[in-house]
N, C-alpha and C positions, 0 to 999 in steps of 0.2 A: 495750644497754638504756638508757644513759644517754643516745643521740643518740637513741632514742625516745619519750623522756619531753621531749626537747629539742623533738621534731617537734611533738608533740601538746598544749607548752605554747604554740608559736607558732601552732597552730592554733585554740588558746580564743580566744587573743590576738586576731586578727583575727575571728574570729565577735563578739570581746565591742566593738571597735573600730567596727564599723558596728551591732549590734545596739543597746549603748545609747542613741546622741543618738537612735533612731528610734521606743526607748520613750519615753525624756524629753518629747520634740518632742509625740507623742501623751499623755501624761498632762499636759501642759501645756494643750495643746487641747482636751482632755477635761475636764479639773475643774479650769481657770484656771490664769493663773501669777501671780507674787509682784505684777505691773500690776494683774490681773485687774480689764480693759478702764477702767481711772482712767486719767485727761488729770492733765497738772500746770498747767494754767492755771487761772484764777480767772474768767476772761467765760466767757460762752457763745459758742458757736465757731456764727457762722452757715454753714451747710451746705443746699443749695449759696450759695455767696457769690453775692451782688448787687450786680451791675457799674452804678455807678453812675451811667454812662451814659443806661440803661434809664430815669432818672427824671424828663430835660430838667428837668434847673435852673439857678436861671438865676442872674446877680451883683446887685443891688441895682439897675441900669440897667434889670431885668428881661428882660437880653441872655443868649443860651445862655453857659452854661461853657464857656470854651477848655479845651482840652486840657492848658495849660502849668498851668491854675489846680486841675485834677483830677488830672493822672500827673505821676508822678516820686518823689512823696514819700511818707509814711507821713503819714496825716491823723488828728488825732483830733479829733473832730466831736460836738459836742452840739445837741439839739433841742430849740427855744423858740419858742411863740409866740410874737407879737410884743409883748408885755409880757413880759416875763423876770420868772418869780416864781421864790420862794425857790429850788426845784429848779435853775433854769436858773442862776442866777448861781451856785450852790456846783459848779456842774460846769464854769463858766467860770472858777473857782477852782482848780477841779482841775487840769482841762488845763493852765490857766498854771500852775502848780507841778511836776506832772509832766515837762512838755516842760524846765522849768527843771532840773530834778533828773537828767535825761539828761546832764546836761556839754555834751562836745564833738557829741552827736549831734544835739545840736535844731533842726542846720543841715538835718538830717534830715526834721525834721518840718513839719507843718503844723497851724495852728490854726484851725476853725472853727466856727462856730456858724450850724446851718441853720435859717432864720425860716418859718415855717407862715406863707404868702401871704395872707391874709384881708381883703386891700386896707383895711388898719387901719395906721396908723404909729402908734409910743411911739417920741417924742422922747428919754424917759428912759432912754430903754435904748438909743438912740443914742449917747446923752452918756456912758452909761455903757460902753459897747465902748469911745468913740475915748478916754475918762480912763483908765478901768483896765485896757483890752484893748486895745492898738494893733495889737497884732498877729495879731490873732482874722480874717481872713475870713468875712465874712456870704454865706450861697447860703440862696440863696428857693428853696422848695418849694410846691406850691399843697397847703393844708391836706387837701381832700379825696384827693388822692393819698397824702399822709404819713399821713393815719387809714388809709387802705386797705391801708397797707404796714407799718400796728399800729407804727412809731414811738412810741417812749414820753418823754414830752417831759422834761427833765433829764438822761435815758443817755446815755452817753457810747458811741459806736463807733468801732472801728479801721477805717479804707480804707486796702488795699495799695496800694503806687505803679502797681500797674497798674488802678487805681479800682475795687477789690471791694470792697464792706463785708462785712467777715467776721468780725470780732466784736462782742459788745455787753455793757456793764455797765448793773447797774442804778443809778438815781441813788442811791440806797443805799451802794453798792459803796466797797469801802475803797482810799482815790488808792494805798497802798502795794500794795496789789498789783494796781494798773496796772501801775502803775512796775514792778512786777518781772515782767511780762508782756508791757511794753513793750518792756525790757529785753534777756527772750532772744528777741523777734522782730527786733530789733534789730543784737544780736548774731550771728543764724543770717541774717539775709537777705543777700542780695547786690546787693538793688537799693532804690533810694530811699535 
């Protein structure tokens, strides 16, 4: 009697061993689980990414992008007409603070700022990249393409090193949690 009660516990045993992760698994898929489908990042996650490739822009020579000057790195990129108003400079504030706030990674990163083409120069915002921003990257974009691709001028967006924009803040958006967004992509990539 007692090797029967032995037989019959070992056999709940494995009924109950593959029975419950396949309720769990389905009450979880069913009516959410503790995620229930929340991201932990702070931008919006562009889906599908836009290879930036796709956009021919060019360096201030009005020559195409090399390749060396798009992939490799993690880029964070703000959009200015070519007078930089309030918007534009607090987000070329940001980036330079952010990228500073990385530490050792900033060898990582890349700074730029893409100018709407509208064959218009502001000397002042020349003066003000090469004083307060030496190390910002200017790429031209022709205005009418950057309105068509709803560009929002002051946001700040991320380009993977393999040149996807794939996320976006708004000028709004609070630098700390870039930085901490920056941070675990940063952390979790293997390239750039």
């Amino acid at each position: 009697m007692n090797a029967e009660k032995r037989n019959n516990l070992i056999i709940v045993s494995l009924i109950l061993t593959f029975t419950i992760p396949i309720v769990l698994a389905s009450l979880l898929y069913w009516y959410g689980g503790p995620l229930n489908g929340k991201t932990t990042n702070y931008g919006q996650l562009i889906q599908p990414t836009l290879p930036i490739k796709q956009l021919a822009l060019k360096n201030l020579s009005l020559q195409d992008l090399a390749d060396k000057d798009i992939l490799g790195k993690w880029v964070l990129m703000t959009i200015s007409s070519n007078s930089c108003e309030k918007a534009c400079q607090t987000s070329l504030y940001n980036i330079r603070q952010i990228c500073k706030a990385t530490g050792k990674d900033q060898t990582r990163l890349r700074q730029v700022v893409l100018k709407m083409n509208d064959n218009k120069s502001d000397s002042n915002f020349t003066t003000l990249l090469q004083r307060d921003y030496p190390l910002t990257q200017q790429w031209m974009i022709e205005k009418s393409q950057a309105q068509r691709l709803d560009f929002q001028e002051g946001g700040i967006y991320f380009i993977d090193p393999l040149g996807n924009i794939m996320m976006y803040y708004k000028p709004s958006s609070n630098p700390s949690t870039i930085l901490k967004d920056l941070t675990k992509l940063l952390k979790v990539s293997q390239i750039g």
